[in-house]
C-alpha positions in Angstrom: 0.0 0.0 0.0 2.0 3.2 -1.0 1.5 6.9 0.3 0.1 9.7 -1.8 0.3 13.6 -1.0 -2.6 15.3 -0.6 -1.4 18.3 0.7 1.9 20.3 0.6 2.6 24.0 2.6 4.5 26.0 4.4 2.0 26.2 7.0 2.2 24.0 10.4 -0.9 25.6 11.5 -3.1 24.4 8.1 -1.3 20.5 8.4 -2.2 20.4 12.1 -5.6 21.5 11.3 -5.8 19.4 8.2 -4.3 16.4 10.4 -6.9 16.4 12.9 -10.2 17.1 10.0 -8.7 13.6 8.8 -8.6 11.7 12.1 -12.1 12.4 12.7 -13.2 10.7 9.6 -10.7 8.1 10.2 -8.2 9.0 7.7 -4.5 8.5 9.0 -2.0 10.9 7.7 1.8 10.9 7.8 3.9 14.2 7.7 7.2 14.4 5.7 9.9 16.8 5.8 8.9 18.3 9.1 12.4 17.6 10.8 13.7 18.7 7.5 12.1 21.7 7.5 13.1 22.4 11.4 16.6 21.6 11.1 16.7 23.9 8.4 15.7 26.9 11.2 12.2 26.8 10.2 12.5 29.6 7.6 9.4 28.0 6.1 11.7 27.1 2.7 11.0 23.4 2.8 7.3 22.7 2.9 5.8 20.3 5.1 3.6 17.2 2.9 0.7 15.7 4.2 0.4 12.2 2.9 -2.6 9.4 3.3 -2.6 5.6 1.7 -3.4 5.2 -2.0 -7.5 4.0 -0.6 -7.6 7.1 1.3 -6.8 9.6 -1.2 -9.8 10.5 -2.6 -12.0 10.3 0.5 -9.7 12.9 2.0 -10.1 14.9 -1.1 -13.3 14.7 -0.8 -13.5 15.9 3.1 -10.8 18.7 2.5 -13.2 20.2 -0.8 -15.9 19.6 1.6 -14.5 21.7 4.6 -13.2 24.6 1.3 -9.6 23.3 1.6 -9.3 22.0 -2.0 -5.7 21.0 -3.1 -6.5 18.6 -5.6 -4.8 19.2 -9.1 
């Protein structure tokens, strides 16, 4: 089962907020490059990527267009 991104920002605030709209449907989420982006002095040049299963990618596309968060391309 491989990992798709779903979202990818600069923002903590939005993948923290994002994180938990998912785990109340049930959606797990995995973030990437956040220790990248910290070691890096958290200057916000490395975004963060929120990433969900290959099944779960277009329900959580479908919860974030729901909520008006659509990042699908």
């Amino acid at each position: 089962m491989g990992m798709r991104e779903l979202v990818r920002t600069n923002n903590p605030a939005l993948i923290s907020w994002l994180t938990a709209l998912l785990a109340d449907a049930g959606i797990e989420t995995v973030v990437l490059d956040m220790h990248t982006s910290i070691m890096e002095g958290s200057i916000g040049a490395i975004p963060r990527r929120l990433m969900v299963t290959e099944e779960d990618l277009m329900p959580a596309r479908r919860i974030l267009r729901d909520a008006g968060e659509d990042y699908s391309t």
